[in-house]
C-alpha positions in Angstrom: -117.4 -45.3 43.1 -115.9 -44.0 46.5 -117.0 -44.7 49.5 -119.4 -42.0 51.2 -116.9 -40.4 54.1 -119.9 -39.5 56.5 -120.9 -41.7 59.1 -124.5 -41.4 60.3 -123.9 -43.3 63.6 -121.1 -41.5 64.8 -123.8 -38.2 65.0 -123.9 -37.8 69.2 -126.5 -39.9 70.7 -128.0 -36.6 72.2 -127.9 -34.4 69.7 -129.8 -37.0 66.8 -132.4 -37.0 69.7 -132.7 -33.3 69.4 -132.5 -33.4 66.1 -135.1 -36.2 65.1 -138.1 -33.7 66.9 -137.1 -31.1 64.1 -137.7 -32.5 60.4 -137.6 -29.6 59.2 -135.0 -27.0 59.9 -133.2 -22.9 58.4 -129.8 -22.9 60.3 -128.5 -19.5 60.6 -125.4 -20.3 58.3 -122.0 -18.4 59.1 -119.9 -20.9 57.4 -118.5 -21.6 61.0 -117.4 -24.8 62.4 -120.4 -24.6 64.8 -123.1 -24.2 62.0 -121.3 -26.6 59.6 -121.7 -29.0 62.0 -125.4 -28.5 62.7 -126.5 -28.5 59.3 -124.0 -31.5 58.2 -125.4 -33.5 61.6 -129.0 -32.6 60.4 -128.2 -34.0 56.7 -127.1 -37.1 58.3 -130.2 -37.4 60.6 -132.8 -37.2 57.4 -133.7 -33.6 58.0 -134.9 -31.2 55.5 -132.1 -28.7 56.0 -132.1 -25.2 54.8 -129.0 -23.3 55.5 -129.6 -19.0 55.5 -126.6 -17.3 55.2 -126.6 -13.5 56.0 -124.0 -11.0 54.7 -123.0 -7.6 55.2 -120.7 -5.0 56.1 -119.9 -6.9 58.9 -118.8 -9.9 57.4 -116.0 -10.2 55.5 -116.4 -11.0 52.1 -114.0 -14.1 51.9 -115.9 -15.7 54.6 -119.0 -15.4 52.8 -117.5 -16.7 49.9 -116.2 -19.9 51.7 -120.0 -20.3 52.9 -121.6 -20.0 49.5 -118.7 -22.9 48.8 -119.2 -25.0 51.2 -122.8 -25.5 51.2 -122.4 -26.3 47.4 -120.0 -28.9 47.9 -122.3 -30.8 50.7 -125.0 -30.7 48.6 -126.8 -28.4 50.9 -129.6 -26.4 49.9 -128.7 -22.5 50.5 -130.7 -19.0 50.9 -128.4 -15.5 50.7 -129.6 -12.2 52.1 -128.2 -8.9 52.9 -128.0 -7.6 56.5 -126.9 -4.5 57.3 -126.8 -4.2 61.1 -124.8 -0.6 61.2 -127.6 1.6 61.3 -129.3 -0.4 64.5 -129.0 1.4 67.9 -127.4 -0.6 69.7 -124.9 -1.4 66.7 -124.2 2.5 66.1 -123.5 3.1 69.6 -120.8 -0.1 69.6 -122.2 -0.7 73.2 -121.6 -3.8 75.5 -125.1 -4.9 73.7 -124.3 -4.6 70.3 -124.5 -8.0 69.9 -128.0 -8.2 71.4 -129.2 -5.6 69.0 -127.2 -7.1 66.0 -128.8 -10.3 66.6 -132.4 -9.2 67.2 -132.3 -6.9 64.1 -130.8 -10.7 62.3 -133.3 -13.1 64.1 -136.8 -10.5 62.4 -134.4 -10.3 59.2 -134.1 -14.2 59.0 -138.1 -15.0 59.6 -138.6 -12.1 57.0 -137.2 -14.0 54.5 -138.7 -17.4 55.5 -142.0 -16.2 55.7 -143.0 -15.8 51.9 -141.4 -19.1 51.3 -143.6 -21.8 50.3 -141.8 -24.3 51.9 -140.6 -22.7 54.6 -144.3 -22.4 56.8 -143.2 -25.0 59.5 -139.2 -24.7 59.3 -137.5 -23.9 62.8 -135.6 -21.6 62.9 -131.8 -23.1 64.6 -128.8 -21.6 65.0 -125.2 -23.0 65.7 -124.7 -22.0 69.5 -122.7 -24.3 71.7 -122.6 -25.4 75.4 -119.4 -23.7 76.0 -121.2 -20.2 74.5 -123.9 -20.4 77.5 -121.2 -19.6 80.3 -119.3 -17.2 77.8 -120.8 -13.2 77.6 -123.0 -13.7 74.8 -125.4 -10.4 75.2 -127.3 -12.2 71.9 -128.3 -15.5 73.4 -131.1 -13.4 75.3 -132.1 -12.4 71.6 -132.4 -15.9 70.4 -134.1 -16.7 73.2 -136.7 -14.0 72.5 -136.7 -14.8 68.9 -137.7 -18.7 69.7 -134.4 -19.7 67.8 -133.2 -23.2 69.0 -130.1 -24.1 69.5 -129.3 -27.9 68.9 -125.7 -28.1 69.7 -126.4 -26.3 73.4 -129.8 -28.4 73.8 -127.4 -31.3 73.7 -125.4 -30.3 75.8 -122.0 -30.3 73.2 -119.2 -28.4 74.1 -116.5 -26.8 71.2 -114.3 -30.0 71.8 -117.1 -32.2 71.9 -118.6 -30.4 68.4 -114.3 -31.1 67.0 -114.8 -34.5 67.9 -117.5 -35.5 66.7 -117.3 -33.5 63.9 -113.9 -35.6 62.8 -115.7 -39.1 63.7 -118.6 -38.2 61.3 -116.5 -37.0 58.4 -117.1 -33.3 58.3 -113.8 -31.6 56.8 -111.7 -28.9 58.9 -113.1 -29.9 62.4 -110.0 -27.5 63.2 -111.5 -24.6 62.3 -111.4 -22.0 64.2 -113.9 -19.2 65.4 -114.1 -15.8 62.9 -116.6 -13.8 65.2 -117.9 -10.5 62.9 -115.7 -7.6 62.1 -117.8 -6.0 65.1 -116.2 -7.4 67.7 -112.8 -5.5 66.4 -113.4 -1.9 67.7 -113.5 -0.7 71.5 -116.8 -0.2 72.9 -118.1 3.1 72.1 -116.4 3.4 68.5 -119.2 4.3 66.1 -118.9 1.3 63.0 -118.1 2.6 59.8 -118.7 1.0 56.9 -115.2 2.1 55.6 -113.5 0.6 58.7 -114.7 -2.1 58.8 -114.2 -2.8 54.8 -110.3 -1.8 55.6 -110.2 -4.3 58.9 -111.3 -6.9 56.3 -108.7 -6.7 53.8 -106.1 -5.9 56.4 -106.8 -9.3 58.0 -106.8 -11.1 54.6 -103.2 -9.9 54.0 -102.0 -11.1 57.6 -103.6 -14.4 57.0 -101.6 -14.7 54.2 -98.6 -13.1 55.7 -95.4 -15.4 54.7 -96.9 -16.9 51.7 -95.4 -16.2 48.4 -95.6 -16.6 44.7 -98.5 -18.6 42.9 -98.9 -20.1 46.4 -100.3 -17.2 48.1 -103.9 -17.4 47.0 -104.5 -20.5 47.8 -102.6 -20.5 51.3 -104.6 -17.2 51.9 -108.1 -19.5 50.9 -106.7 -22.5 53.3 -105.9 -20.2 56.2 -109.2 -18.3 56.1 -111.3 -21.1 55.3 -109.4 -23.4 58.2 -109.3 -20.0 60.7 -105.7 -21.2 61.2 -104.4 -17.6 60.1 -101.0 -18.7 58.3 -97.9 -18.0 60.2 -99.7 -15.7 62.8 -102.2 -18.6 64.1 -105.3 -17.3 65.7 -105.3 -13.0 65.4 -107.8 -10.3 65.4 -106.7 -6.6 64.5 -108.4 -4.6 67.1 -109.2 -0.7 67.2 -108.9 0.5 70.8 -109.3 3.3 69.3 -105.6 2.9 68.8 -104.7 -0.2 66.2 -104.1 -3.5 68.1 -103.0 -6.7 66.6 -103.3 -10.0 69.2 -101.6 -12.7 67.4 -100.8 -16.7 69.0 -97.6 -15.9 67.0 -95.0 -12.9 65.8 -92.4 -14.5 63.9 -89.6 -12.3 64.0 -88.5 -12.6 60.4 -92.0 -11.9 59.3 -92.4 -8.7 61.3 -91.1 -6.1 58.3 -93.6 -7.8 56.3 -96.1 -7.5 58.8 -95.6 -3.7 59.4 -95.9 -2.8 55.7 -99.2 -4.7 56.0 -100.7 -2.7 58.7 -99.2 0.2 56.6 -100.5 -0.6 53.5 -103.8 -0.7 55.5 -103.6 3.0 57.5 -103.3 0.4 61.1 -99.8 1.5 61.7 -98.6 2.6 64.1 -99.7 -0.6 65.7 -99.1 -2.6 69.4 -98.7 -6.2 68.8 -99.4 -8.6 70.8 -98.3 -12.7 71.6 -100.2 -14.7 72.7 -102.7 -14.6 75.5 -106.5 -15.2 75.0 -107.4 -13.9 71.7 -111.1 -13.6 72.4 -113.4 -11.8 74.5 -110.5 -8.5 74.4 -113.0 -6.7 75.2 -115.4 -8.4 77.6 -113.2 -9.9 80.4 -114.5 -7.5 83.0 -118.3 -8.4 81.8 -119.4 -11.3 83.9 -120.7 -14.8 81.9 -123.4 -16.4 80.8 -126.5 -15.4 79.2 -127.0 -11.9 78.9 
């Protein structure tokens, strides 16, 4: 028999504190290191853990995929529901709130589907937000706070690194894995989000991940690099609409850059400024001031 990886006692001291007031939790479930490491954390601290995974046009479909996956693989019990945020006002106006209005719209949908649950009467309601996310322009942390969400990770003070480290000394896998945020956060203030667009920004960024692969290997390298948020040979990227088509990449490999432009071809984003390096997120909020919003 081999040995259980996970290690109980390597949960931070403050966050099993947190955690041992809340027997019984529904975790807002992206599939992102953050809310991995809640709901693995609460497994290890004896709570009753239900994980509630929303998807939409919003979200691409690989990453939901590699949700659905991964809460199968921990063992981790799993509710699915579509959200469709597009039509929310807000959303359709792609202002500096959107992500206020996305999340209120999300936090009703989410108690919506807990509330005919038999089991689900005295859940609370948790989501995966960090320390470093309370000094970062988050418009929806003012719509969790309305929506009495917790937030363990923040309430115990845990930064990303901190979340990494501990993630890696309690077994979790990828503690690597990098932030996806929703295929919102791609288009310029003021664009009106299409379903369309965002469906084509989606597989666009699939291909890129995968860009350099070849042959059988290319399915699974485009699984790893998703699923790790490494983003193969480009690193961290986002494809951004400004309206015009920006790509912000840690890396532009030369030889790789006839592939990429038949990507961004392929995919109606060309032509396209590209980008190396720099900070990848926040392109459009670094003249909004920080913290909670």
């Amino acid at each position: 028999m081999s040995k259980n990886p996970f290690r109980a006692d390597q949960v931070p001291s403050a966050l099993a504190v947190v955690l041992r007031d809340l027997p019984r939790v529904a975790v807002a479930f992206s599939g992102g290191l953050d809310s991995r490491f809640l709901c693995h954390s609460a497994l290890l601290c004896g709570c009753d853990v239900l994980a509630v995974h929303v998807y939409g046009p919003h979200i691409p479909p690989q990453e939901s995929a590699g949700a659905a996956a991964w809460a199968h693989e921990r063992g981790l019990r799993l509710h699915t529901a579509r959200f469709d945020p597009l039509a929310l006002a807000e959303v359709e106006a792609n202002s500096p709130q959107r992500c206020y209005g996305c999340k209120t719209g999300l936090v009703a949908l989410l108690r919506g589907e807990l509330a005919p649950m038999a089991d689900a009467h005295d859940r609370v309601l948790c989501d995966g937000t960090n320390a470093d996310d309370l000094q970062a322009y988050r418009p929806g942390l003012r719509a969790l706070e309305e929506g009495r969400v917790r937030s363990p990770l923040a309430e115990a003070g845990l930064t990303k690194a901190q979340v990494r480290e501990a993630a890696r000394a309690t077994g979790l896998d990828r503690p690597w894995q990098r932030a996806r945020p929703c295929l919102l956060t791609r288009l310029a203030y003021g664009m009106r989000p299409e379903a369309d667009t965002l469906a084509h920004l989606a597989a666009a960024e699939a291909d890129l991940a995968a860009l350099g692969a070849t042959g059988p290997a290319q399915g699974e390298a485009l699984g790893a690099a998703l699923e790790e948020g490494r983003g193969g040979a480009l690193g961290d990227f986002r494809l951004r609409l400004t309206p015009e088509p920006v790509l912000q990449a840690e890396k532009l490999p030369e030889e790789l850059l006839p592939e990429l432009q038949n990507i961004l071809i392929r995919h109606a984003f060309w032509p396209c400024r590209l980008e190396a390096g720099g900070k990848i997120s926040g392109f459009y909020d670094a003249g909004n001031s920080t913290g909670r919003h």
